[in-house]
Structures are given as C-alpha cells and as structure tokens.
PyMOL Python script that loads the backbone (N, CA, C, O; Angstrom):
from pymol import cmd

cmd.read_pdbstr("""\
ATOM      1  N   UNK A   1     -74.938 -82.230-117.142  1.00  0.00           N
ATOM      2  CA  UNK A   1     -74.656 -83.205-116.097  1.00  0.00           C
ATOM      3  C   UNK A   1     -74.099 -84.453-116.746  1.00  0.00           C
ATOM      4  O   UNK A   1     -74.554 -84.987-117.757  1.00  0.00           O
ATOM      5  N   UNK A   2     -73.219 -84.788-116.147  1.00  0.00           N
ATOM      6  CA  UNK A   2     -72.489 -86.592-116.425  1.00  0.00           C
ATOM      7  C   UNK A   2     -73.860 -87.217-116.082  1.00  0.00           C
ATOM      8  O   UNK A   2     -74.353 -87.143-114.956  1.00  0.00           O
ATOM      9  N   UNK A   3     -74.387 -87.781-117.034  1.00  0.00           N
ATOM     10  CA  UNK A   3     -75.407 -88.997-116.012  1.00  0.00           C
ATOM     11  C   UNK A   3     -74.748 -89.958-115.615  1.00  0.00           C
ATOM     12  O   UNK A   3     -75.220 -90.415-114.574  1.00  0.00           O
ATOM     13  N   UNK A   4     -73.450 -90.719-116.142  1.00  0.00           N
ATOM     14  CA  UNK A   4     -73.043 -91.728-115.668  1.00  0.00           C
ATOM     15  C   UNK A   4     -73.410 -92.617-115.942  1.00  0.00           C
ATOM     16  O   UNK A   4     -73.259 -93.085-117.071  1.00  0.00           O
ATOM     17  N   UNK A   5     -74.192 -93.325-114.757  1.00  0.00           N
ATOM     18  CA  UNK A   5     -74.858 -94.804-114.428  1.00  0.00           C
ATOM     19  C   UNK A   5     -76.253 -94.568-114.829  1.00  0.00           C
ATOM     20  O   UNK A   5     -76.909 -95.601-114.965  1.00  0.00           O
ATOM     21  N   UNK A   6     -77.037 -93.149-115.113  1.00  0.00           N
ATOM     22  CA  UNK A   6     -78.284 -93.044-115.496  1.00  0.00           C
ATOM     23  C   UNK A   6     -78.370 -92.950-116.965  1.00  0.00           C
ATOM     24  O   UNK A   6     -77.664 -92.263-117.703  1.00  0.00           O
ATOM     25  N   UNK A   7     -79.052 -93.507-117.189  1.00  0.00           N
ATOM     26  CA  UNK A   7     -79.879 -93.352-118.867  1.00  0.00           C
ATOM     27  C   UNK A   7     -81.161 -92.487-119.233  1.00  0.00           C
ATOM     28  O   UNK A   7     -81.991 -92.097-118.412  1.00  0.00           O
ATOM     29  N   UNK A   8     -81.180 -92.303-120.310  1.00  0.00           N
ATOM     30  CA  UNK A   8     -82.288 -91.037-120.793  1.00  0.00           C
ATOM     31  C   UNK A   8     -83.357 -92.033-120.477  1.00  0.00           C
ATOM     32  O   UNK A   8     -83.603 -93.237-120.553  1.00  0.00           O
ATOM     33  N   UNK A   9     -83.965 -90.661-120.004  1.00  0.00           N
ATOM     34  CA  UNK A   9     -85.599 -91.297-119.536  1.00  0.00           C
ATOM     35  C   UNK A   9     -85.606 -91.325-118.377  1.00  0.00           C
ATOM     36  O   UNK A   9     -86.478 -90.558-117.970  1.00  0.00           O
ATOM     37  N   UNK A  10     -84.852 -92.031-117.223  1.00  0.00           N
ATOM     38  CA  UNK A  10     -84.524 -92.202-115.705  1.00  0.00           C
ATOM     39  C   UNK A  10     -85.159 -91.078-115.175  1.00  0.00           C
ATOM     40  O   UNK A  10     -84.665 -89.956-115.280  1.00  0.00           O
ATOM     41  N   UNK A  11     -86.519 -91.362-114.453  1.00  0.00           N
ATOM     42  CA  UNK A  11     -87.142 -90.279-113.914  1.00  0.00           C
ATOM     43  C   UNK A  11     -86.588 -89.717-112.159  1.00  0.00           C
ATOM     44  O   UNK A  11     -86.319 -90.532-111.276  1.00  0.00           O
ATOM     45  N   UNK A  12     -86.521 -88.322-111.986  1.00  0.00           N
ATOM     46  CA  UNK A  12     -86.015 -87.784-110.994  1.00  0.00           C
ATOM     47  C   UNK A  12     -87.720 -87.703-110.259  1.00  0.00           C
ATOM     48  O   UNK A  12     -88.853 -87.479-110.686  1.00  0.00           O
ATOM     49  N   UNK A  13     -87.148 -88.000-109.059  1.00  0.00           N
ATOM     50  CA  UNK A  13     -88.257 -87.238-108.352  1.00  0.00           C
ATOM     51  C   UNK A  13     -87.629 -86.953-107.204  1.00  0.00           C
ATOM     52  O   UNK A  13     -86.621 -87.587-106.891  1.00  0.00           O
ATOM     53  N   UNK A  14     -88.257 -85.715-106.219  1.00  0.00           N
ATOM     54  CA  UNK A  14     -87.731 -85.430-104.743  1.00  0.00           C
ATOM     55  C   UNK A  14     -87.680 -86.516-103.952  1.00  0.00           C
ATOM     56  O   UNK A  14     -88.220 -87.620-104.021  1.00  0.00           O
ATOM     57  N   UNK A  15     -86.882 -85.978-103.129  1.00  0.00           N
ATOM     58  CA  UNK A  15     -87.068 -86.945-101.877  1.00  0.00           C
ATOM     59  C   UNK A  15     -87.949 -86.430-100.764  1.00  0.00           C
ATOM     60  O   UNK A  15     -88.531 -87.105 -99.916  1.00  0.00           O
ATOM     61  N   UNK A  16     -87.947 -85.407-100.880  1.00  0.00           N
ATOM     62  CA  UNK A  16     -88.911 -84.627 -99.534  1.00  0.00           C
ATOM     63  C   UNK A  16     -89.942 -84.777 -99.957  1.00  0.00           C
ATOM     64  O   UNK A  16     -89.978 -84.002-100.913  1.00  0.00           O
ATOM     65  N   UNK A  17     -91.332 -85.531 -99.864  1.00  0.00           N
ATOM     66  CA  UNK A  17     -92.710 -85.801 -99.459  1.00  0.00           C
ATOM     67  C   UNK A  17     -93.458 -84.869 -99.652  1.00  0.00           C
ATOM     68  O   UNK A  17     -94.630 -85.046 -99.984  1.00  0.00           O
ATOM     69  N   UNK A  18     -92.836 -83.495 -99.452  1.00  0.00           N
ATOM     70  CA  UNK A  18     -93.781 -82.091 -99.597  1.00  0.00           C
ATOM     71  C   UNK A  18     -93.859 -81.601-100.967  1.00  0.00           C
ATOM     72  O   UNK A  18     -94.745 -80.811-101.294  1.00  0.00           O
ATOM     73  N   UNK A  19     -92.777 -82.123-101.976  1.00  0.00           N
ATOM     74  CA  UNK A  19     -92.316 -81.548-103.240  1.00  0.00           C
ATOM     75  C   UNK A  19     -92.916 -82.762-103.919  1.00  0.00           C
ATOM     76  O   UNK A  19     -93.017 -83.965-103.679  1.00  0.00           O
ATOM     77  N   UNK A  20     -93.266 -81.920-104.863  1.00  0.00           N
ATOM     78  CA  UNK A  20     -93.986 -83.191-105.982  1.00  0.00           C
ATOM     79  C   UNK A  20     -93.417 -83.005-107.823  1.00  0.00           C
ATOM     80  O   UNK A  20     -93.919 -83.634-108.755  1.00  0.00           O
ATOM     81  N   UNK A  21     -92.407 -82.099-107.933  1.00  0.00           N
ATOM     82  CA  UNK A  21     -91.997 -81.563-109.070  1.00  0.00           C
ATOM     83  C   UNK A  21     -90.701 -83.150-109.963  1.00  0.00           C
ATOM     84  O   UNK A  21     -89.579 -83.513-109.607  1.00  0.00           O
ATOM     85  N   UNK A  22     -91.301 -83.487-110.749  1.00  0.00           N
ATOM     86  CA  UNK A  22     -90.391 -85.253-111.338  1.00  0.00           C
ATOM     87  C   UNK A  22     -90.016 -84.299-112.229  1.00  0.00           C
ATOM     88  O   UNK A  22     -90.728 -83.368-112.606  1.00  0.00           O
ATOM     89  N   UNK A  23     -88.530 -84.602-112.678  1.00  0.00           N
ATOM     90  CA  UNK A  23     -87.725 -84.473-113.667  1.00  0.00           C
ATOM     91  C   UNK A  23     -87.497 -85.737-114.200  1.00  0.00           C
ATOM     92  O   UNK A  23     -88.032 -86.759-113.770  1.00  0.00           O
ATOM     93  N   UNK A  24     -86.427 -85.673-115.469  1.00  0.00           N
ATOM     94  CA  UNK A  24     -86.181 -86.753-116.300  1.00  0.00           C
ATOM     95  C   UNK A  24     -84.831 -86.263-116.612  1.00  0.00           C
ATOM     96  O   UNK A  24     -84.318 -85.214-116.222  1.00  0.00           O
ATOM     97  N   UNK A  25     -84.261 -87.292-117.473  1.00  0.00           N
ATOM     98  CA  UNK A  25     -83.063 -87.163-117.860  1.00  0.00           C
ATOM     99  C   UNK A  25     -83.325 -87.542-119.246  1.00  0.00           C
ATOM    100  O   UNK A  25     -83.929 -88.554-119.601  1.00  0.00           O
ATOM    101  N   UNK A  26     -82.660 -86.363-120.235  1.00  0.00           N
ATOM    102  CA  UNK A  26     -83.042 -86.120-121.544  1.00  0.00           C
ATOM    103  C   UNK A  26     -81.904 -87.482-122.010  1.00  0.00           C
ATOM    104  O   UNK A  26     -81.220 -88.357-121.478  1.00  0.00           O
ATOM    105  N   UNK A  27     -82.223 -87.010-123.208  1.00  0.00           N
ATOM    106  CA  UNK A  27     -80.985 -88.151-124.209  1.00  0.00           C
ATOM    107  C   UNK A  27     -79.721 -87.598-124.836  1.00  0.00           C
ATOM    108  O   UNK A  27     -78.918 -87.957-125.697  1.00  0.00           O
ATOM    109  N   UNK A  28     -79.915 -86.477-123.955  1.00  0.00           N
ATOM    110  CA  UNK A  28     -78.080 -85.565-123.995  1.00  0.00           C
ATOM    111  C   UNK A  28     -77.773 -85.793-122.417  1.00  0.00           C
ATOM    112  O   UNK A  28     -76.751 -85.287-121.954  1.00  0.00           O
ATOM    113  N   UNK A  29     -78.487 -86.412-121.732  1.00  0.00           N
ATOM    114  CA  UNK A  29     -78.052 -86.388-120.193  1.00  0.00           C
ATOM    115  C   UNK A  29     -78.170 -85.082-119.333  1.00  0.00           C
ATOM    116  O   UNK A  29     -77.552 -84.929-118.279  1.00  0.00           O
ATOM    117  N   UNK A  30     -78.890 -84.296-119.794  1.00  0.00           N
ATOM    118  CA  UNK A  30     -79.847 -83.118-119.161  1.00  0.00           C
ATOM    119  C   UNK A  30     -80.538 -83.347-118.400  1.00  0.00           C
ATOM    120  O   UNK A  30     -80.991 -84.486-118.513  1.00  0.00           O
ATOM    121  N   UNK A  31     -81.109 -82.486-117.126  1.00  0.00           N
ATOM    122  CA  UNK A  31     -82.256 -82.845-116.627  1.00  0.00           C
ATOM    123  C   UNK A  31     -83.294 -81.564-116.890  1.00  0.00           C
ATOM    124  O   UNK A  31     -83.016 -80.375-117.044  1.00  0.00           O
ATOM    125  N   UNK A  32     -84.794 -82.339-116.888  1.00  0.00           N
ATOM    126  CA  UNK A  32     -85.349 -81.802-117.827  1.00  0.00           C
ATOM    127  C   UNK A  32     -86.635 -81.600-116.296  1.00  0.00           C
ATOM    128  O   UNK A  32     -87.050 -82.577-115.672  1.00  0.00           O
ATOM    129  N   UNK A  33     -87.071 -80.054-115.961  1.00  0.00           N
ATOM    130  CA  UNK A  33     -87.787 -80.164-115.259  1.00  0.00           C
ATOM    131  C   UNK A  33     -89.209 -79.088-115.695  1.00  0.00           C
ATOM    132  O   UNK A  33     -89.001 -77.921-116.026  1.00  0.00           O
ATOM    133  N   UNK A  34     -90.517 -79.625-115.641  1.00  0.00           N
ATOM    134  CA  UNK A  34     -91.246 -78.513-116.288  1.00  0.00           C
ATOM    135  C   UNK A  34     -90.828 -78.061-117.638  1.00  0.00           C
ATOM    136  O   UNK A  34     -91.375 -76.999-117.938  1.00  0.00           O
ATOM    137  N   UNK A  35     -90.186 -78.440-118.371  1.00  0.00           N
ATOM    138  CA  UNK A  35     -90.241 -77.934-120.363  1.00  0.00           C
ATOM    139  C   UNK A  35     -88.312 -77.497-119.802  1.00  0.00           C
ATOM    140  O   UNK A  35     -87.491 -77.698-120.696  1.00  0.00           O
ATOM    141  N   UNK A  36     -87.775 -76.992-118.520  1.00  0.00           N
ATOM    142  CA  UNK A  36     -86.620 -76.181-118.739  1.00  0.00           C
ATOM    143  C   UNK A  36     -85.547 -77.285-118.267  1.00  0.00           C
ATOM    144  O   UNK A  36     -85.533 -78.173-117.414  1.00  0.00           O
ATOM    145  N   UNK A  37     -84.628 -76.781-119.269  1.00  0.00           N
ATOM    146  CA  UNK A  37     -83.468 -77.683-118.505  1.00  0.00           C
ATOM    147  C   UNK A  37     -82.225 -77.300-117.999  1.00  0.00           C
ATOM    148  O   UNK A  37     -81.742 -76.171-118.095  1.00  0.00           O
ATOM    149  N   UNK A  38     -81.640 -78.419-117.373  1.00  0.00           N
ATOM    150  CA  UNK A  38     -81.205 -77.919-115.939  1.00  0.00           C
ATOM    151  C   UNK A  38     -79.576 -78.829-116.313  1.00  0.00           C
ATOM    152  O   UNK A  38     -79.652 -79.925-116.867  1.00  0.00           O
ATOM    153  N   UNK A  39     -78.680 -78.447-116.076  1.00  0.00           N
ATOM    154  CA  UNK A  39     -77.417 -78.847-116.191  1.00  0.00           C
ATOM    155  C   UNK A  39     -76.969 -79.174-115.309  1.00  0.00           C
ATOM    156  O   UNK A  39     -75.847 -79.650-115.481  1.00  0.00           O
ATOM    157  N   UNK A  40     -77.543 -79.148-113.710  1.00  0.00           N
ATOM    158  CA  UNK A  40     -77.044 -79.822-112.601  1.00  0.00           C
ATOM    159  C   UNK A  40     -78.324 -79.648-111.512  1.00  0.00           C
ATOM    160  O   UNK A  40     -79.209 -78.792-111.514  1.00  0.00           O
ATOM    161  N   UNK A  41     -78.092 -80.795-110.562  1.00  0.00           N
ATOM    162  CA  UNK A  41     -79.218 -81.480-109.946  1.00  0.00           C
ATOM    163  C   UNK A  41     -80.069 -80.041-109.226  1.00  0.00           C
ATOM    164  O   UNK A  41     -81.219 -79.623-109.358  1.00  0.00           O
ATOM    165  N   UNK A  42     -78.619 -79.452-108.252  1.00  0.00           N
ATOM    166  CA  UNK A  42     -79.443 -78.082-107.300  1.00  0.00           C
ATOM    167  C   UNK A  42     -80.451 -77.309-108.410  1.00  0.00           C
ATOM    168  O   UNK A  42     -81.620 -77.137-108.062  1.00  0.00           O
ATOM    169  N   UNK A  43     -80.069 -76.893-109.589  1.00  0.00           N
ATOM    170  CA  UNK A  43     -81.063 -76.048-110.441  1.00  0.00           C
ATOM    171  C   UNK A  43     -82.810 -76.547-110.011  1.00  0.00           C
ATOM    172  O   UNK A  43     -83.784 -75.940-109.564  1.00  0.00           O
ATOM    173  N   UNK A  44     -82.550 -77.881-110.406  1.00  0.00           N
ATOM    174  CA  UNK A  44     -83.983 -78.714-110.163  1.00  0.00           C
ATOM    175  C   UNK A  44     -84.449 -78.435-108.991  1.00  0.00           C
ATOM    176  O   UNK A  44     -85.663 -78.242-109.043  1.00  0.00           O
ATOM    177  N   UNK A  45     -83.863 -78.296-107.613  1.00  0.00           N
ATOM    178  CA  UNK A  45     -83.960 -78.349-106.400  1.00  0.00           C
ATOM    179  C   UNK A  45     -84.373 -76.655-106.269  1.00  0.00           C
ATOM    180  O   UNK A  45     -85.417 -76.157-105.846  1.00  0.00           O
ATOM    181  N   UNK A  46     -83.417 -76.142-106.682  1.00  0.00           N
ATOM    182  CA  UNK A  46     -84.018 -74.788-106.978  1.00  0.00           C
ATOM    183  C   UNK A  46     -85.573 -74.633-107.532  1.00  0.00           C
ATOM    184  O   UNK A  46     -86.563 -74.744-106.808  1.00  0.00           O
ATOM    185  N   UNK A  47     -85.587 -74.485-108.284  1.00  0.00           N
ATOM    186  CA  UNK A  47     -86.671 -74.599-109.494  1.00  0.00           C
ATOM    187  C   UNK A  47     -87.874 -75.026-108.660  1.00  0.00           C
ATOM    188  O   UNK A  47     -88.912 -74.365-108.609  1.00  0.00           O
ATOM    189  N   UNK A  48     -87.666 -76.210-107.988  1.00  0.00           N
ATOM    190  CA  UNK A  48     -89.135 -76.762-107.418  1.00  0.00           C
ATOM    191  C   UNK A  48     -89.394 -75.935-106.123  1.00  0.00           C
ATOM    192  O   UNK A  48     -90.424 -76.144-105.484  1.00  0.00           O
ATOM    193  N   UNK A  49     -88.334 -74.844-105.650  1.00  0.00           N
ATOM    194  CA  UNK A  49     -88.731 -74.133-104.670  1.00  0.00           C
ATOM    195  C   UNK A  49     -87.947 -74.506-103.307  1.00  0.00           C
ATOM    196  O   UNK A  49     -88.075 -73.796-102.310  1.00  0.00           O
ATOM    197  N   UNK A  50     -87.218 -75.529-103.315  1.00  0.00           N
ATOM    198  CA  UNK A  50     -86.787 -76.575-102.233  1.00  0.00           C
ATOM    199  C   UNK A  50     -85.042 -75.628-101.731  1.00  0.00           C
ATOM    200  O   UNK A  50     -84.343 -75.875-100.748  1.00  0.00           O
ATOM    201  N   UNK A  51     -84.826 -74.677-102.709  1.00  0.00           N
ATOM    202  CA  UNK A  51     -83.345 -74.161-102.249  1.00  0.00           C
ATOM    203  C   UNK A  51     -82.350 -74.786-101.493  1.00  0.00           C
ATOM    204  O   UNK A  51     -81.826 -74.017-100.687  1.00  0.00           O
ATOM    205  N   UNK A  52     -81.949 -75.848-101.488  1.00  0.00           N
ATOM    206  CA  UNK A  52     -81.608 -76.893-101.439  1.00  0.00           C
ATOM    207  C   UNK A  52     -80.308 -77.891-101.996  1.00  0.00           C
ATOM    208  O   UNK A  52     -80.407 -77.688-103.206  1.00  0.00           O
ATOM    209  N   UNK A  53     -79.241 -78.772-101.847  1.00  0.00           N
ATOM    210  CA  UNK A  53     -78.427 -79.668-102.387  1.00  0.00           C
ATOM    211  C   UNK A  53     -79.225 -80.758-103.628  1.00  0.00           C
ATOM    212  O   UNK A  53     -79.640 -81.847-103.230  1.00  0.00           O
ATOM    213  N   UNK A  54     -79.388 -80.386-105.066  1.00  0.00           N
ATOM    214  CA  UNK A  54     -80.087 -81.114-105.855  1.00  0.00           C
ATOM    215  C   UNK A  54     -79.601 -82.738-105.223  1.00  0.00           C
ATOM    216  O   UNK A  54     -80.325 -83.620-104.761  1.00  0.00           O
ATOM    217  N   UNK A  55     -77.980 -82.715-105.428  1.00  0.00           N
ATOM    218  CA  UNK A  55     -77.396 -84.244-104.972  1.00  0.00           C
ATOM    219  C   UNK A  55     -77.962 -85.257-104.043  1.00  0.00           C
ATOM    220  O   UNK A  55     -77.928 -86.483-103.946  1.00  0.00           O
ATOM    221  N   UNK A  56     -78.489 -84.278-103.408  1.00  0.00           N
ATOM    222  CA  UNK A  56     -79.444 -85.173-102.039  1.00  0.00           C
ATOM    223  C   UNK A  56     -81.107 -84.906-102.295  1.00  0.00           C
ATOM    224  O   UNK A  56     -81.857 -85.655-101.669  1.00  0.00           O
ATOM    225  N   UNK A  57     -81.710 -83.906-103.157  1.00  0.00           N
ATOM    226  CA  UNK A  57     -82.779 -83.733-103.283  1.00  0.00           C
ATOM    227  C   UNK A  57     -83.473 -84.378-104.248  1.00  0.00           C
ATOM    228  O   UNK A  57     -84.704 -84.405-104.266  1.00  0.00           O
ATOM    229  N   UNK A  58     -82.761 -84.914-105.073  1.00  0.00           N
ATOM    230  CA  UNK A  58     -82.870 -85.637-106.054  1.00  0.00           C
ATOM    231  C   UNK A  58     -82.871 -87.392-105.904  1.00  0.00           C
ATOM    232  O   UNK A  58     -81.914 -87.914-105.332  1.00  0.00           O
ATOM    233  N   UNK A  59     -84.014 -88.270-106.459  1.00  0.00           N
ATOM    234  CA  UNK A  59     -84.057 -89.297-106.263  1.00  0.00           C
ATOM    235  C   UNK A  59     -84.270 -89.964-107.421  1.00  0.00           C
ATOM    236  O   UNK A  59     -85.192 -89.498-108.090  1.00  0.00           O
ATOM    237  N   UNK A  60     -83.568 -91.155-107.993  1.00  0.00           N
ATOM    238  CA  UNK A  60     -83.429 -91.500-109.581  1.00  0.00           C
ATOM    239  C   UNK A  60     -84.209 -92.614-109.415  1.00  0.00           C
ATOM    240  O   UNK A  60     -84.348 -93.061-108.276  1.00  0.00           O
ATOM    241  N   UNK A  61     -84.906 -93.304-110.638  1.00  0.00           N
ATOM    242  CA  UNK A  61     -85.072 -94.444-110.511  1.00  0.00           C
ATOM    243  C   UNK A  61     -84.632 -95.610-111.060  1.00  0.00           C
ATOM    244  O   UNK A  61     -84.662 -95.846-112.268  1.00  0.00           O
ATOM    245  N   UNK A  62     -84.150 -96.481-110.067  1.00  0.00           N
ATOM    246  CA  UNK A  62     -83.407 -97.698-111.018  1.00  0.00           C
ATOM    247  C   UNK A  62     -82.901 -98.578-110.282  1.00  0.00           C
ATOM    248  O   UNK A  62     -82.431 -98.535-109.145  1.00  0.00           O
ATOM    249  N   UNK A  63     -83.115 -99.882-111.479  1.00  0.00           N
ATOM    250  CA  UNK A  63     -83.548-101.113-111.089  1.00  0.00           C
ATOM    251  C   UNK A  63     -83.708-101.338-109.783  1.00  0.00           C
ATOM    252  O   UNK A  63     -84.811-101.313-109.237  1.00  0.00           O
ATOM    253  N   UNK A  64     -82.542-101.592-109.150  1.00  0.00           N
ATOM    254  CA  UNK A  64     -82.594-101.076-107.438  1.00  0.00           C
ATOM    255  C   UNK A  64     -83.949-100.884-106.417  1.00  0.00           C
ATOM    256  O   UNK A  64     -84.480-101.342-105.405  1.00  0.00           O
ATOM    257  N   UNK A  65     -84.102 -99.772-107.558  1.00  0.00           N
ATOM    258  CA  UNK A  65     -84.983 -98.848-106.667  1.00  0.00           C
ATOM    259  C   UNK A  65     -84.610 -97.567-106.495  1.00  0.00           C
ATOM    260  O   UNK A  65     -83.614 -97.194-107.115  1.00  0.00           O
ATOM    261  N   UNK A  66     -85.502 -96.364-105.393  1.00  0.00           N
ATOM    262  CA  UNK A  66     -85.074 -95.079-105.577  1.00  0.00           C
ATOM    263  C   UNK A  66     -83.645 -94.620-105.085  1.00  0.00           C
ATOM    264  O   UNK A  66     -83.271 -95.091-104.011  1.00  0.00           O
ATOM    265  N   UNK A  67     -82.960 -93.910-105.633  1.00  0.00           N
ATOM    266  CA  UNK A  67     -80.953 -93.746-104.898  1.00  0.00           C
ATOM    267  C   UNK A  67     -80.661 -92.277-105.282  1.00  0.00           C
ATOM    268  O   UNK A  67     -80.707 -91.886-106.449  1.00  0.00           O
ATOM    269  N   UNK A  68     -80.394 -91.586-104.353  1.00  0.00           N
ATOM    270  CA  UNK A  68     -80.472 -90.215-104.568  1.00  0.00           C
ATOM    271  C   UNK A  68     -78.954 -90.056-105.774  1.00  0.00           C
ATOM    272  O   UNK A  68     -78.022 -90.860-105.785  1.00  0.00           O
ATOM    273  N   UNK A  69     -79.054 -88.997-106.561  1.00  0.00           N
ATOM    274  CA  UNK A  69     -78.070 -88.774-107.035  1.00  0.00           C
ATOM    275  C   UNK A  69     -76.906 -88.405-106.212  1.00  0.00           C
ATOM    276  O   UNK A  69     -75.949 -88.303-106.979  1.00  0.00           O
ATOM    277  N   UNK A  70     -76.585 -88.179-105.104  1.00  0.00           N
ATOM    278  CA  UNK A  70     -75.911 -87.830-104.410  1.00  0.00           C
ATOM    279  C   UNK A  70     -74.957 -89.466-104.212  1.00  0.00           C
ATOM    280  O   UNK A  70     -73.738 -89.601-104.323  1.00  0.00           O
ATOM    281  N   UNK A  71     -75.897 -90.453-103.922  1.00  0.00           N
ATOM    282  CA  UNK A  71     -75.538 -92.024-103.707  1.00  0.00           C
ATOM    283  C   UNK A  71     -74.875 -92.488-105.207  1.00  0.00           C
ATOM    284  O   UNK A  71     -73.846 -93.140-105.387  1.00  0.00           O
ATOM    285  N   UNK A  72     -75.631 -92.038-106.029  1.00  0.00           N
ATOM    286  CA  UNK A  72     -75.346 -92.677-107.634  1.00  0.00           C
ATOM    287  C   UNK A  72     -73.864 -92.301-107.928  1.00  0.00           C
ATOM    288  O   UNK A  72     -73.048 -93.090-108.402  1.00  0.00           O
ATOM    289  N   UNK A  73     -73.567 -90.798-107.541  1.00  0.00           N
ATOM    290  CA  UNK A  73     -72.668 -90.294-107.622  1.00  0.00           C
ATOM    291  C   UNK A  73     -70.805 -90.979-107.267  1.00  0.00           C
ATOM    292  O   UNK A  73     -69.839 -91.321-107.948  1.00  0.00           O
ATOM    293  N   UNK A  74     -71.117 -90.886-105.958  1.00  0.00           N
ATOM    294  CA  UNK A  74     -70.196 -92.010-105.246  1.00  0.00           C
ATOM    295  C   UNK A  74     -70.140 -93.162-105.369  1.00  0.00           C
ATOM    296  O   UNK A  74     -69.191 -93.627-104.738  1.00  0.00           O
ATOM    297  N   UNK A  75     -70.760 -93.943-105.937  1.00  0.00           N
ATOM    298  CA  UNK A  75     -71.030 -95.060-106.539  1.00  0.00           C
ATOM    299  C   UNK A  75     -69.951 -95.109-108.272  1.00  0.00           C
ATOM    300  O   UNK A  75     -69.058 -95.900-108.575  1.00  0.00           O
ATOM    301  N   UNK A  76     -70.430 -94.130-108.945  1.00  0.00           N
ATOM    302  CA  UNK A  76     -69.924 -93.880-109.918  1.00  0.00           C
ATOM    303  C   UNK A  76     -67.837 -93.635-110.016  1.00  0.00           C
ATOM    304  O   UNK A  76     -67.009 -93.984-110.858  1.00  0.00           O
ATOM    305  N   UNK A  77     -67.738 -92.931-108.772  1.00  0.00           N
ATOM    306  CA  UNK A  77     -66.790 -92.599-108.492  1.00  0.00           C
ATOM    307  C   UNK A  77     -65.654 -93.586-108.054  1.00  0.00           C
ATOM    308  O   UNK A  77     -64.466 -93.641-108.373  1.00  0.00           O
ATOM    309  N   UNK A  78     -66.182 -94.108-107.478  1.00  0.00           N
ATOM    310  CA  UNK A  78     -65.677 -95.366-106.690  1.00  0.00           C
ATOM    311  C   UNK A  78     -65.273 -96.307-107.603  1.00  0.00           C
ATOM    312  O   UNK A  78     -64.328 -97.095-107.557  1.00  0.00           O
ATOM    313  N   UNK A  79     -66.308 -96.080-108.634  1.00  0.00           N
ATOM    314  CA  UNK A  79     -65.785 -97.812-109.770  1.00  0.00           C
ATOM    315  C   UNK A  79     -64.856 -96.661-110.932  1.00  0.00           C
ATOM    316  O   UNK A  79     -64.938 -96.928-112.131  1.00  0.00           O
ATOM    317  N   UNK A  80     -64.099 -95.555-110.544  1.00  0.00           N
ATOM    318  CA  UNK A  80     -63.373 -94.961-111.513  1.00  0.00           C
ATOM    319  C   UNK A  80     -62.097 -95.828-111.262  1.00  0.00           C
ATOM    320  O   UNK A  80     -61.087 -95.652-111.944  1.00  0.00           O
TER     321      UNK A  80
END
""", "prot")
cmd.dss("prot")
cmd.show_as("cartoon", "prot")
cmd.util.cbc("prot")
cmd.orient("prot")
C-alpha cells in the first residue's frame, strides 16, 4: 500500500462498532493485521470477517482525528 499521508505506526481500526480487529502500518507502509500482512486495506476488511471495501472499513488515526482511508485517499489525490 502507498501510505501516503500515513506514517509507520498509524493505527487502523474499523469503523463498524461490531469489529474490533486494529491494524497498523508497518515501516515499509504495510498493513499489519494479527502477525499477517496485508498490501491493501479490503485484505484487512477481509481478514476481520467484515467482506467488505477496506477503503471505507478502515479508520486511521491522525492528528485530526479518526478519517477512513477511503477520505485519506482523496485527500492525497487531490494535493497531486
């Protein structure tokens, strides 16, 4: 995954309330969920059972506050 605007360490967590599975973002810009890692957000979304758009299932943290990768994304894009 491009992290972009995220830095290693930047913890993932769901956005859905029912899922409790936090990822991280390694210091190759991986996401790292349970010991396995994941090269793009849906894997994670997968993985936690959620079958699902990681882009929107996914919630980063920073400075801000929580911003789904899906938001970070377009954000990123925009200042290309």
């Amino acid at each position: 995954m491009d992290a972009g605007p995220i830095n290693a360490g930047t913890v993932l967590t769901p956005a859905w309330e029912e899922y409790d599975h936090v990822a991280a973002i390694d210091d190759r810009g991986r996401i790292v969920l349970d010991g396995q890692i994941h090269g793009i957000p849906s894997g994670t979304a997968n993985a936690a059972g959620a079958g699902t758009n990681g882009w929107t299932f996914r919630l980063a943290d920073t400075p801000e506050g929580q911003v789904s990768l899906a938001d970070l994304r377009a954000a990123s894009s925009e200042e290309s």
